[in-house]
C-alpha positions in Angstrom: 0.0 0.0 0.0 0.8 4.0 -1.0 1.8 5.7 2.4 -0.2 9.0 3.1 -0.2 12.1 1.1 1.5 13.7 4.7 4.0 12.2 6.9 4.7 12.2 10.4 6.6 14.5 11.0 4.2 16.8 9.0 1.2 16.0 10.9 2.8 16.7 14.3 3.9 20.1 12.7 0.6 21.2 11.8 -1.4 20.2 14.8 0.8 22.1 16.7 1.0 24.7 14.9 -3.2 24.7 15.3 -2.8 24.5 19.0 0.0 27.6 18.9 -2.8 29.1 17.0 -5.6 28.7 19.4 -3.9 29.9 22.5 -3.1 33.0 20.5 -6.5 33.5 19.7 -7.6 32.8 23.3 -5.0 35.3 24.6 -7.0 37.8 22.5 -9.7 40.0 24.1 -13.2 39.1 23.2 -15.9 41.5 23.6 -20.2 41.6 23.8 -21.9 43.9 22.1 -25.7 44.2 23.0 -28.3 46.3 24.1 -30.2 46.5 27.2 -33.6 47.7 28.4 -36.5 49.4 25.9 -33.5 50.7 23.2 -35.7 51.1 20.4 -35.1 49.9 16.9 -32.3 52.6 16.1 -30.2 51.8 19.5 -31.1 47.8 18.3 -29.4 48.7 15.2 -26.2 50.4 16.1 -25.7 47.9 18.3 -25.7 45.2 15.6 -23.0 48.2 13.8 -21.0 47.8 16.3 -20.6 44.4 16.3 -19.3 44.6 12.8 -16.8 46.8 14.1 -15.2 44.5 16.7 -15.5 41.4 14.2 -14.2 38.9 14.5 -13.3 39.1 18.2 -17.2 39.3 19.1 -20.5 37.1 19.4 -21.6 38.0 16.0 -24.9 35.9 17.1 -25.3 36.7 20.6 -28.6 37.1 21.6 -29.8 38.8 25.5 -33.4 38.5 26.4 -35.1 40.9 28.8 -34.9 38.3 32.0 -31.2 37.7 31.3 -29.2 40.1 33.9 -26.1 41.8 33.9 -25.1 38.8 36.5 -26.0 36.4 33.9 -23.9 37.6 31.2 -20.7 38.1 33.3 -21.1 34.6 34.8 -21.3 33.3 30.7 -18.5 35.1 30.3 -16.0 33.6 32.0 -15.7 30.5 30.5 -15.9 31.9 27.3 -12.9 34.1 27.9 -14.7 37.6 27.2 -13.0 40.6 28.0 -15.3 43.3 27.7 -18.6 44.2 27.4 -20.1 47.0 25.2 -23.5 48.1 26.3 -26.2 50.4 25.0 -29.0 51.8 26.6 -31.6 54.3 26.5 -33.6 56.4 28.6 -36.2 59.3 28.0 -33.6 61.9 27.4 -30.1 60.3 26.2 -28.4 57.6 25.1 -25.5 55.7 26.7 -22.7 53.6 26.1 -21.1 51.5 28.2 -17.6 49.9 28.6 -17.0 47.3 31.0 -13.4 45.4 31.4 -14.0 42.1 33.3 -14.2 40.9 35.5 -13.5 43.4 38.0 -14.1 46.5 36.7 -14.0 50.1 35.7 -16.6 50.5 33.6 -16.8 53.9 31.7 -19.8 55.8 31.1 -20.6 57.7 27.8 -23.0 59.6 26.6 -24.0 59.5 22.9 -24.5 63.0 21.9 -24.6 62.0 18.1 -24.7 59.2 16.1 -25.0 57.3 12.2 -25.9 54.0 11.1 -23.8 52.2 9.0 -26.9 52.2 6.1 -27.1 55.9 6.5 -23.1 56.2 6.0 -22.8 54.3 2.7 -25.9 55.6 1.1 -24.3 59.3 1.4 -21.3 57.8 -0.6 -20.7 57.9 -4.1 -18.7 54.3 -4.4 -18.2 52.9 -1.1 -15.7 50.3 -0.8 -17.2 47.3 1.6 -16.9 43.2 1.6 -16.6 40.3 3.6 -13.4 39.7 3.5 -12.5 42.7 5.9 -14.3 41.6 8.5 -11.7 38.5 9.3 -9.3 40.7 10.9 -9.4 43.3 13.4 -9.5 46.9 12.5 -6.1 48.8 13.2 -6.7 51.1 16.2 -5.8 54.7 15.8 -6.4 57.2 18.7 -5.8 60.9 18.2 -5.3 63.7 20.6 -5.0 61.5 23.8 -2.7 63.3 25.5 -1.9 64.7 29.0 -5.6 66.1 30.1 -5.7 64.4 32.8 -6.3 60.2 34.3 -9.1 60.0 32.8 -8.1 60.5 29.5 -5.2 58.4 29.8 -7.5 55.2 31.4 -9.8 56.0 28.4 -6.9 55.4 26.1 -5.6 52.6 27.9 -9.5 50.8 27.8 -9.8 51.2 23.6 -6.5 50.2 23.6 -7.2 46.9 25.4 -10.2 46.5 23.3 -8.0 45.0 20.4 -5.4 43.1 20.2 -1.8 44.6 20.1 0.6 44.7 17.3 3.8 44.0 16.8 5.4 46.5 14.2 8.5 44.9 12.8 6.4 41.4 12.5 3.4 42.4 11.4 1.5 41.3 8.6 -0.2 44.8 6.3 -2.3 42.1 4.4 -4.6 41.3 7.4 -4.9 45.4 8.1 -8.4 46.1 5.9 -10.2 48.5 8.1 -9.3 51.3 10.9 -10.8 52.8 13.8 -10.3 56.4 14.5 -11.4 57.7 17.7 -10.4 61.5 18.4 -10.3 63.5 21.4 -11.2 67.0 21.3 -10.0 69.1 24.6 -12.2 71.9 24.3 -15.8 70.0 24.2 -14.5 66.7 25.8 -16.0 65.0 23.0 -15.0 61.8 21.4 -15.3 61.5 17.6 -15.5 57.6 16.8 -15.5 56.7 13.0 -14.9 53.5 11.1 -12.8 53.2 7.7 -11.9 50.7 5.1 -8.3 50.5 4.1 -7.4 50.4 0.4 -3.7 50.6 -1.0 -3.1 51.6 -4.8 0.4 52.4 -7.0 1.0 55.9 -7.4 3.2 57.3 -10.0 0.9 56.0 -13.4 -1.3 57.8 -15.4 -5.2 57.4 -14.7 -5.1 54.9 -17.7 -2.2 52.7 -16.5 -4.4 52.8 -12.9 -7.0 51.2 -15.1 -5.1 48.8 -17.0 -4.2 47.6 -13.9 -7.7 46.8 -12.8 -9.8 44.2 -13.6 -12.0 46.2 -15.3 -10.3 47.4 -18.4 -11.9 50.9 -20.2 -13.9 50.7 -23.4 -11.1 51.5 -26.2 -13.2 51.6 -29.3 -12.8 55.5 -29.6 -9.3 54.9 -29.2 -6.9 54.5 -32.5 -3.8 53.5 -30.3 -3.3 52.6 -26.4 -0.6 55.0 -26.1 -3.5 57.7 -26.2 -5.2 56.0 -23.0 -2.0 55.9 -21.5 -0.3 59.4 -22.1 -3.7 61.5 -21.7 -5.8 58.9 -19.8 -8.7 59.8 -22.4 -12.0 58.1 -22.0 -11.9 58.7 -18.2 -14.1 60.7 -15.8 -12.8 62.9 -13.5 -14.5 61.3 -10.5 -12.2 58.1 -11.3 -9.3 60.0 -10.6 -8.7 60.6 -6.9 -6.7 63.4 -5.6 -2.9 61.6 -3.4 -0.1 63.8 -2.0 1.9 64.2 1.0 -0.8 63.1 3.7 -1.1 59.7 2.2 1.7 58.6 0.7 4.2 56.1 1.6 6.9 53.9 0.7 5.5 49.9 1.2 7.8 48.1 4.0 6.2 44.7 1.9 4.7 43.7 -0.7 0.7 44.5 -0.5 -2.4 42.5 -1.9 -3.2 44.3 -5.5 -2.2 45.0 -8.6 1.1 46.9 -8.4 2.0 47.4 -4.9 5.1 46.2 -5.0 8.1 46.4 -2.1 9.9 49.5 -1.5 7.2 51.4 -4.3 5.6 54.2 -3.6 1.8 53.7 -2.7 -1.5 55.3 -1.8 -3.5 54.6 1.4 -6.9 55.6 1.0 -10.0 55.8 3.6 -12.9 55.0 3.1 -16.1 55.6 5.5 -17.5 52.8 6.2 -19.5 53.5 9.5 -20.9 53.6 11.9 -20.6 57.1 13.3 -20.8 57.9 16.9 -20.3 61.8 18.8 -19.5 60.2 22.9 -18.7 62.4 25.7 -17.3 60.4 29.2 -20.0 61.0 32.0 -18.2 59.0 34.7 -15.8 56.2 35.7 -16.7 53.2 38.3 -14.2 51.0 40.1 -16.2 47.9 39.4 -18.2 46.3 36.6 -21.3 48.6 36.6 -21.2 49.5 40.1 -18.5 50.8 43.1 -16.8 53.7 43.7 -17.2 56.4 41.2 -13.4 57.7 40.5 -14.3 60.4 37.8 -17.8 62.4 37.2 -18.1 65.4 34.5 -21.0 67.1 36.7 -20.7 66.0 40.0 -17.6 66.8 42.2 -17.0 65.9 45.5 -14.9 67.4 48.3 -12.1 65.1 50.4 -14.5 65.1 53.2 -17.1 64.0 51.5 -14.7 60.8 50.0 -13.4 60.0 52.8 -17.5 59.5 54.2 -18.5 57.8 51.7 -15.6 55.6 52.2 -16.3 55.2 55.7 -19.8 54.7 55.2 -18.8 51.6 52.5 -16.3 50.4 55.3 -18.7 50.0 57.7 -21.3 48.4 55.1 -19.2 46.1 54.2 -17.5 45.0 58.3 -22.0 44.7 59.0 -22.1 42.4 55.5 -18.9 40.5 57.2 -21.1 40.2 60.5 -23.9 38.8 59.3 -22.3 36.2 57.2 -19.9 34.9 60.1 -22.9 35.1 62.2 -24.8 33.2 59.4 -21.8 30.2 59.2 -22.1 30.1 62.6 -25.5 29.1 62.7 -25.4 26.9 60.0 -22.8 24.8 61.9 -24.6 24.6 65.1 -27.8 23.3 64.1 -25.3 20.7 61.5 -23.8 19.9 65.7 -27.7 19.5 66.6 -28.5 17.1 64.2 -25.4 15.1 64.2 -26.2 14.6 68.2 -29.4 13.7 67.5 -28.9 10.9 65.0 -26.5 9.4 67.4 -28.1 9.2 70.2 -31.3 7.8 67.8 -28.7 5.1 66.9 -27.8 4.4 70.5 -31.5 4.5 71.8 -32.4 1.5 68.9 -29.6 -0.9 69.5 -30.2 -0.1 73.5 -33.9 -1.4 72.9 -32.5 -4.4 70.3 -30.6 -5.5 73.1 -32.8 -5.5 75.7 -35.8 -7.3 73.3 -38.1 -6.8 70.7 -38.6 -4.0 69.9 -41.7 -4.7 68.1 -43.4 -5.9 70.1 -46.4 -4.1 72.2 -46.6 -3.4 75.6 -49.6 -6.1 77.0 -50.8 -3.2 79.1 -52.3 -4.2 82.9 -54.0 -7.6 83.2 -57.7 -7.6 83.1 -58.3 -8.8 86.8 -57.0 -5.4 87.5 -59.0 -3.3 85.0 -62.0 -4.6 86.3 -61.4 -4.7 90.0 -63.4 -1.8 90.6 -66.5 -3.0 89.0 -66.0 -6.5 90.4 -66.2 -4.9 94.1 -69.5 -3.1 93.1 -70.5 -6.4 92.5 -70.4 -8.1 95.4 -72.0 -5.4 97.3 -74.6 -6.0 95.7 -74.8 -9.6 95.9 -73.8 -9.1 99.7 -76.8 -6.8 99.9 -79.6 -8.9 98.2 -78.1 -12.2 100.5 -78.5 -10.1 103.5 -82.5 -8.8 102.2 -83.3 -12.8 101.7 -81.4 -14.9 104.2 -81.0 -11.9 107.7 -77.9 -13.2 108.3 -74.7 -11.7 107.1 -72.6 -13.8 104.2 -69.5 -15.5 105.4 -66.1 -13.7 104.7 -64.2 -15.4 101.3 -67.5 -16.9 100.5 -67.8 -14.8 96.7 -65.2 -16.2 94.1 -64.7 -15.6 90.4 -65.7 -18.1 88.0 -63.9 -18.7 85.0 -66.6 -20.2 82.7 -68.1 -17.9 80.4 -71.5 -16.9 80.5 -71.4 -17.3 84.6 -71.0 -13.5 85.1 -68.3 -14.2 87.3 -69.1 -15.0 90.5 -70.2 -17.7 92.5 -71.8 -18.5 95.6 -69.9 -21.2 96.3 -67.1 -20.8 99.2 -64.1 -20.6 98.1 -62.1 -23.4 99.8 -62.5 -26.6 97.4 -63.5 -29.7 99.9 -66.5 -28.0 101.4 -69.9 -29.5 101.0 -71.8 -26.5 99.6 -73.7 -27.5 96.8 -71.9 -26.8 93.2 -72.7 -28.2 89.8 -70.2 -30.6 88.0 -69.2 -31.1 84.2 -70.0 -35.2 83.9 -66.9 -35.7 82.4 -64.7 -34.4 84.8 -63.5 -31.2 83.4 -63.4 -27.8 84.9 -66.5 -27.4 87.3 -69.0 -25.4 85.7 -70.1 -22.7 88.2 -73.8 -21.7 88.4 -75.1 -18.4 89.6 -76.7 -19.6 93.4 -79.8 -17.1 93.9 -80.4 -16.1 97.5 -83.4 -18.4 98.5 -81.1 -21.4 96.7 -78.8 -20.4 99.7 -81.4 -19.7 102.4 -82.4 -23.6 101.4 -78.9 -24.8 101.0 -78.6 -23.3 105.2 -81.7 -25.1 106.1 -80.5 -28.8 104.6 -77.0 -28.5 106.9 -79.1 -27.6 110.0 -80.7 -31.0 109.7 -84.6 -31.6 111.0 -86.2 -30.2 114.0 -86.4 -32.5 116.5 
């Protein structure tokens, strides 16, 4: 058999070279762009712009329903390895954008003053210059006027900044740069003027009609009688085709750039063009956390050093109560776990206690049932005692009552209780158990009479 198109060696190459590959992209930041709250369609809209803007280092399909909470979203995050958050809101009188950096924070505070769709953008254009194939790279990050006006300039800087990833100058590759993002700083209205660009490189140095040989498209030359004519006076041509280079965007090319004629060390053209969206932010504040804590910088509201250092104290002491409660809490929690641990083992210790001494099944017979009906067996025999005293005028000899255990006697018995007297009793014929019969009182008047004997 053939061996494989790729050897061994080849294949280890490559899949490490995939795995070099996906750390670097995981090292990159990662951002969400979404909006929260009752944005409206337009907010809806430059929020999905915006997303175009941080491709391909962004959810392109995230989607954030109304029950999903901040909370939510930052505990997704983590796993995923996002970086930042970019969040739009609206209220009855402005707009907002927020900047987060997770997971602990600050999180910046604009307000947007101004701002352009990306449809609204390219349909004031007269050729606008837009395709997928600039969205697989991250724009090149230029920030203008950022200089010393104070922290909160500088931490604004350092947050776009961190919002892409970095480059490396002497290695970088101008192929993958397609688009840029300009964000100014103007001192005097503390404004921030954020717009979006595509990047496109052409020769400079040819005639309009060797710019357009160079093209794919070539010009209609059937007015022409020879080609030097398109080349020396460019005829044919609209003026619109031939855009105005000098000084301000001119360079020499460090490589060799994707198009026809931009060769290495040649002069080129770098050429901008709008590609939206458009967006007029002013900062309104800075918070130490993600979307809450301590507010480091406000545009309207300033505070005095006293009033910091109470609104420090007052967080202190928040925060020592919070601290309270929750070792309080623990505490709790692990005495009633103490509780119930006692109680199961001395549960277990009462069972095998009872195992040992018996069944423990079995019920407790209760008090025999001479004794429950010793009461009503006394009543009894009053009576009895009564009725032989009415009939006979004597009074009945002492022992002379005894229970009967036949049923059906009512149990008692006139009969004495000491076996070998000669008081007349009923027998069983066959010799059991003597069947007891209830002796009425002239039975025992007559029974007295027979042991007396006749009169003489």
């Amino acid at each position: 058999m053939g061996q494989s198109g790729r050897s061994r060696h080849q294949k280890r190459a490559r899949a490490q070279a995939q795995l070099r590959n996906l750390e670097a992209y995981a090292a990159q930041p990662h951002s969400f762009v979404f909006a929260r709250g009752r944005a409206g369609r337009g907010v809806r809209q430059l929020s999905l712009d915006l997303r175009r803007v941080m491709e391909p280092l962004t959810a392109t399909r995230l989607q954030v329903r109304k029950k999903n909470s901040l909370k939510d979203c930052v505990a997704v995050a983590g796993p995923l390895g996002v970086t930042h958050f970019l969040i739009l809101s609206k209220t009855e009188t402005n707009i907002y954008f927020k900047l987060m950096r997770l997971p602990g924070g600050p999180t910046l505070t604009f307000r947007i003053n101004k701002y352009t769709l990306v449809r609204d953008v390219v349909s004031s254009l007269r050729r606008h210059r837009m395709h997928e194939q600039q969205f697989t790279h991250a724009p090149l990050l230029v920030l203008n006027s950022f200089g010393p006006h104070g922290m909160h300039v500088k931490l604004m800087a350092t947050m776009f900044q961190n919002l892409f990833p970095s480059i490396n100058v002497h290695k970088v590759n101008l192929n993958t740069i397609k688009r840029c993002l300009l964000i100014n700083y103007n001192p005097d209205s503390q404004e921030l003027d954020f717009r979006h660009y595509s990047i496109k490189v052409v020769p400079v140095g040819a005639s309009r009609g060797m710019k357009k040989l160079l093209q794919e498209k070539f010009p209609n030359m059937s007015r022409l009688q020879d080609i030097s004519e398109l080349l020396a006076t460019g005829a044919g041509l609209s003026e619109s085709e031939a855009e105005p280079d000098g000084e301000h965007n001119i360079t020499e090319l460090p490589q060799a750039v994707a198009g026809r004629g931009n060769m290495r060390a040649q002069q080129s053209a770098v050429r901008l063009t709008e590609i939206g969206p458009r967006m007029t932010l002013q900062l309104i504040k800075i918070q130490e956390g993600v979307g809450e804590g301590n507010v480091l910088f406000h545009s309207f509201v300033h505070k005095t050093e006293e009033e910091l250092q109470a609104i420090l104290a007052a967080k202190e002491e928040k925060l020592r109560l919070k601290a309270q409660r929750q070792d309080q809490q623990a505490r709790n929690v692990q005495r009633k776990r103490e509780q119930r641990e006692a109680h199961r083992k001395k549960s277990l210790a009462g069972i095998k206690r009872s195992r040992a001494d018996g069944d423990s099944d079995a019920e407790d017979p209760g008090a025999p049932p001479e004794e429950e009906g010793a009461g009503q067996r006394e009543e009894e025999e009053e009576d009895e005692a009564e009725y032989f005293r009415q009939a006979v005028g004597e009074e009945p000899d002492e022992g002379a009552w005894w229970r009967s255990t036949q049923p059906g006697t009512m149990g008692l018995s006139l009969c004495p209780g000491d076996p070998d007297t000669s008081f007349p009793c009923r027998h069983v014929p066959d010799g059991s158990q003597a069947e007891t019969a209830r002796w009425t009182p002239r039975q025992k008047a007559a029974g007295k009479t027979a042991e007396a004997g006749p009169r003489q």
